[in-house]
C-alpha positions in Angstrom: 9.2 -90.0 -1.2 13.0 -89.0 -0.9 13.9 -90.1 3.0 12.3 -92.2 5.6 13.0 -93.2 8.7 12.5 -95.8 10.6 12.5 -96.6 14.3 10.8 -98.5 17.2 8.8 -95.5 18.4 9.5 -91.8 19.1 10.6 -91.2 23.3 12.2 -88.3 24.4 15.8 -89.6 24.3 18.8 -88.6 22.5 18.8 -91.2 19.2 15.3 -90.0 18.6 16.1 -86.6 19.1 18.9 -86.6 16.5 16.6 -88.5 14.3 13.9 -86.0 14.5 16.6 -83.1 14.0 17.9 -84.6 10.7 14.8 -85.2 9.2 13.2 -81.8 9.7 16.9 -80.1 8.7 16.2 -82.5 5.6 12.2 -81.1 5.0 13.7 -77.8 4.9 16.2 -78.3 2.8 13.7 -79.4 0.4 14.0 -82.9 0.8 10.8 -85.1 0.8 10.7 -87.1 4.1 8.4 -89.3 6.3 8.6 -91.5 9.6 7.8 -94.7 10.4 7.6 -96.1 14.2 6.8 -99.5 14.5 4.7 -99.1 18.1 2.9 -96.0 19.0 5.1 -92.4 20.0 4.3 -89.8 22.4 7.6 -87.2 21.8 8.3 -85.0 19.1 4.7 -85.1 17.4 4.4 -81.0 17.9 7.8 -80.8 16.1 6.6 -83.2 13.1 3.7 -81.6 12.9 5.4 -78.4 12.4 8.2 -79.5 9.9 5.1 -81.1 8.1 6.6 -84.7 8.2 4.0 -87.5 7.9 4.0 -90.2 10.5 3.3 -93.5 10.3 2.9 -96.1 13.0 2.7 -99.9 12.3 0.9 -100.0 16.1 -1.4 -98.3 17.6 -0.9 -100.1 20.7 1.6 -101.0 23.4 1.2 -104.9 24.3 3.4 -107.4 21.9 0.7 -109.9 21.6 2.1 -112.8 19.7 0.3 -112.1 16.3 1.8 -108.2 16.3 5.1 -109.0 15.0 3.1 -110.3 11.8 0.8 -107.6 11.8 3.6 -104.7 12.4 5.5 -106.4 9.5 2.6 -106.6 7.1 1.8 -102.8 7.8 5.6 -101.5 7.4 5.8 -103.3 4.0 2.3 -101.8 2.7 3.4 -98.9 4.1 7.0 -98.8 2.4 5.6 -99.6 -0.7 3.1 -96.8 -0.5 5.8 -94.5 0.2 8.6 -95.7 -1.9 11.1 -94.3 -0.7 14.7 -93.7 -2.7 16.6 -94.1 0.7 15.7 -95.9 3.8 17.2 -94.9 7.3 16.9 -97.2 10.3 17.3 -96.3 13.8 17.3 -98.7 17.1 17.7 -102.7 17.3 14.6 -103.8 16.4 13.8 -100.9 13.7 16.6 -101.8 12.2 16.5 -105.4 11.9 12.8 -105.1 10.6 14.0 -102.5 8.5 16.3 -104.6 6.8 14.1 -107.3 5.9 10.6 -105.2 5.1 13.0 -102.5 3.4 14.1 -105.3 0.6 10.8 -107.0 0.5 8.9 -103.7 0.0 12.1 -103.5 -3.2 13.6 -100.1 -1.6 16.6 -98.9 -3.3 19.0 -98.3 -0.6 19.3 -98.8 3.3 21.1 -97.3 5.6 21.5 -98.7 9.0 22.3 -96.6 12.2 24.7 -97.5 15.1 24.1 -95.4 18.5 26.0 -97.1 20.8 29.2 -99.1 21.1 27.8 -102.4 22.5 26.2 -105.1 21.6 23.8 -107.0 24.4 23.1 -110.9 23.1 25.2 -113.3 21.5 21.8 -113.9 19.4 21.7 -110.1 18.6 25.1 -109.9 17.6 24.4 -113.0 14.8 21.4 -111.6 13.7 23.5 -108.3 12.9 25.8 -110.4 11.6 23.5 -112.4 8.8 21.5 -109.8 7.6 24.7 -107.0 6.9 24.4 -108.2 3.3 20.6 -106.4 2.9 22.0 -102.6 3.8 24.0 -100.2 1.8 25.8 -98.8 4.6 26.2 -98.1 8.4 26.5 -94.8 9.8 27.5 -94.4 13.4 28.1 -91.4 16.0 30.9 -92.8 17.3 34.1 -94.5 16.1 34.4 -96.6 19.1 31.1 -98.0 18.1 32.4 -98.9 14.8 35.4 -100.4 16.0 33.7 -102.3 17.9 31.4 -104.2 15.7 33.8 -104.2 12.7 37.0 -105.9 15.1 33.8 -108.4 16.1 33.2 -108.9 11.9 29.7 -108.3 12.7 30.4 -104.9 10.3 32.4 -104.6 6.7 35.1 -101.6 7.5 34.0 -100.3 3.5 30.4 -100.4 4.5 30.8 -98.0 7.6 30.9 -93.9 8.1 30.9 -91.8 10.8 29.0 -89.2 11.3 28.8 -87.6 14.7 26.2 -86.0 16.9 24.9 -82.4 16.6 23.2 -80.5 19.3 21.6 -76.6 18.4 24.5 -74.4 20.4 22.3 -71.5 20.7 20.2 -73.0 22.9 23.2 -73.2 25.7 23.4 -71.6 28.4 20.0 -71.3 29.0 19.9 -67.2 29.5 18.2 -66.9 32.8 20.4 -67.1 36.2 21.3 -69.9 38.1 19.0 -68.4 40.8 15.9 -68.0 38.3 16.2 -71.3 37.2 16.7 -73.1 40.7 13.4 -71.2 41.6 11.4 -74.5 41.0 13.4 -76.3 43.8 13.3 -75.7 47.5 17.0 -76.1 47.8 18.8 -74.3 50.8 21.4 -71.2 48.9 24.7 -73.3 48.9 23.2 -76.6 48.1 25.5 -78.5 45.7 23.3 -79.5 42.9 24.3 -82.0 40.2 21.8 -83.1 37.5 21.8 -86.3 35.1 19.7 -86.3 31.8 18.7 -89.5 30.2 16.3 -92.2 30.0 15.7 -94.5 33.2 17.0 -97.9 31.2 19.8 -100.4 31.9 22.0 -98.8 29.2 22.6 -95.6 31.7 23.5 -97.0 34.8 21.5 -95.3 37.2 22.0 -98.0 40.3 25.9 -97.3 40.2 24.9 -93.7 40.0 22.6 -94.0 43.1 25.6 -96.1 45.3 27.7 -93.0 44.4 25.1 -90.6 45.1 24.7 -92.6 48.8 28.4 -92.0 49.1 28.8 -87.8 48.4 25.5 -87.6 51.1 27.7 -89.2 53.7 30.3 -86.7 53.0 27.9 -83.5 52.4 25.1 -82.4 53.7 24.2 -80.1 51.1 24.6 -82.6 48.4 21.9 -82.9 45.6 21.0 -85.2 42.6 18.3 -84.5 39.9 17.5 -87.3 37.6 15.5 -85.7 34.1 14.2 -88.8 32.2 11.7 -91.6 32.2 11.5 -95.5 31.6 10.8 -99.3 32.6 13.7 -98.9 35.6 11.8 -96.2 36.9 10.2 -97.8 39.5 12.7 -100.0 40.7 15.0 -97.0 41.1 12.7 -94.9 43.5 12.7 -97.8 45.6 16.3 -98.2 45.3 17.1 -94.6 46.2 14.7 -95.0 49.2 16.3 -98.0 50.8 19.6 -95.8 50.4 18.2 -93.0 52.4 18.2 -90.5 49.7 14.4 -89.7 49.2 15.3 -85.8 50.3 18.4 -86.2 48.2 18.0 -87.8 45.0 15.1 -86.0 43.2 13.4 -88.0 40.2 12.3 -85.4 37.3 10.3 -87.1 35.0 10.9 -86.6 31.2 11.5 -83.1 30.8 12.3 -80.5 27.7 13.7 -77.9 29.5 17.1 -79.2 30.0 19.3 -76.2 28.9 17.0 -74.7 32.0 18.1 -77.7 34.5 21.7 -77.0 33.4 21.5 -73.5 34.3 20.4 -74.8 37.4 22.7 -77.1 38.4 26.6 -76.9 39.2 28.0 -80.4 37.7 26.6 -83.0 35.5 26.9 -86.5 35.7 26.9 -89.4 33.4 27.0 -93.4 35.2 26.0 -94.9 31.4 27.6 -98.8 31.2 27.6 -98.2 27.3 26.7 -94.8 25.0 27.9 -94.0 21.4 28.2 -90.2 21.4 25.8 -88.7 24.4 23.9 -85.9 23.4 23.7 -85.0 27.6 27.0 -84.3 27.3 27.1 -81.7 24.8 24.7 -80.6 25.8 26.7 -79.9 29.5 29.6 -79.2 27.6 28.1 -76.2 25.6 26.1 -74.6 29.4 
């Protein structure tokens, strides 16, 4: 096999949804390509199944009992090996650590590691970044503040680094229905304000300062919305959060969805509260509506 990839597990967020975009540009492009997720996925499988891109999963189960690093390691190698793949592609923290490792062991020719974001969370994650730089070929990023950052910390070799931003599909923006069709789901008074954000409901995005803001524009108007598309371990946490604010009738929680280009069409700003993001896919995405 030419390509594969490799990531923690296939959600319905914007690294992921880059990831599957390259490698199915790649299948058709006659490229040989294949996936590997080191716990079980639930996005994107439709789209795999139509580019005809194989997917493996180390896991096929959720709880990290204390043996399943071993056994996730153990299948990735056998599974690399089976594969053998000219080029191996990481994406996420731990994909890409384990990737590193099970990439040499299973004797893969070259791997390529790949930054999303401009931040580093643990002094222990930034060593381990550090010490095992030596076992890839190169890292590509999305965003040249995300390489600065993590070459100005040495944790990155400036010659081993390349930038290569985000791409979104511009035909799909604006969505072509009105703003009335597509605010047809909601039961939103005519001149309601409506903004939306789009991402996944983890610490990275920020949603509690977004919620303290959205408490704030409520107080000054009455016709003031907020949807939320995306899903995630904060989820809970932030219902509750929105409710002791007030805003149950004002804050509306979305789930994941795939019809965002729709949601834009509905809305009248977007909003982003992330803490740290390489280069948001949300916001081209609200650029291009």
């Amino acid at each position: 096999m030419d390509i594969i990839f490799l990531a923690d597990h296939l959600v319905r967020g914007g690294a992921e949804r880059q990831l599957t975009r390259i490698a199915a540009t790649l299948k058709r492009r006659g490229w040989t390509v294949g996936i590997i997720t080191m716990l079980p996925s639930r996005e994107f499988l439709e789209e795999l199944k139509a580019a005809d891109i194989p997917l493996f999963e180390c896991s096929k189960r959720m709880p990290w009992l204390p043996y399943l690093p071993v056994f996730m390691t153990f299948r990735m190698i056998l599974q690399l090996v089976r594969w053998r793949p000219a080029v191996l592609i990481t994406f996420n923290y731990h994909g890409d650590i384990m990737g590193r490792v099970c990439g040499r062991i299973a004797g893969v020719k070259a791997i390529v590691a790949s930054l999303r974001t401009a931040h580093v969370k643990t002094p222990i994650r930034e060593r381990i970044y550090r010490q095992t730089e030596r076992l890839i070929d190169l890292t590509v990023s999305n965003s040249h503040a995300a390489i600065t950052y993590m070459t100005t910390r040495k944790i990155l070799t400036p010659t081993k680094t390349m930038v290569i931003p985000n791409a979104i599909v511009a035909s799909s923006f604006p969505h072509p229905i009105t703003r009335e069709e597509a605010r047809s789901e909601f039961a939103f008074a005519p001149g309601a304000f409506l903004w939306l954000a789009v991402g996944n409901l983890y610490p990275a995005k920020d949603y509690p300062t977004l919620l303290a803001a959205a408490e704030c524009c409520t107080a000054f108007s009455p016709a003031f919305h907020l949807l939320i598309a995306g899903a995630g371990e904060e989820e809970e946490a932030l219902l509750a959060d929105a409710k002791r604010r007030g805003l149950r009738d004002k804050v509306h929680f979305l789930g994941s969805r795939t019809d965002v280009p729709r949601l834009l069409r509905a809305c009248d700003a977007f909003v982003l509260s992330s803490a740290w993001e390489g280069m948001p896919n949300s916001v081209m995405e609200a650029m291009a509506s």
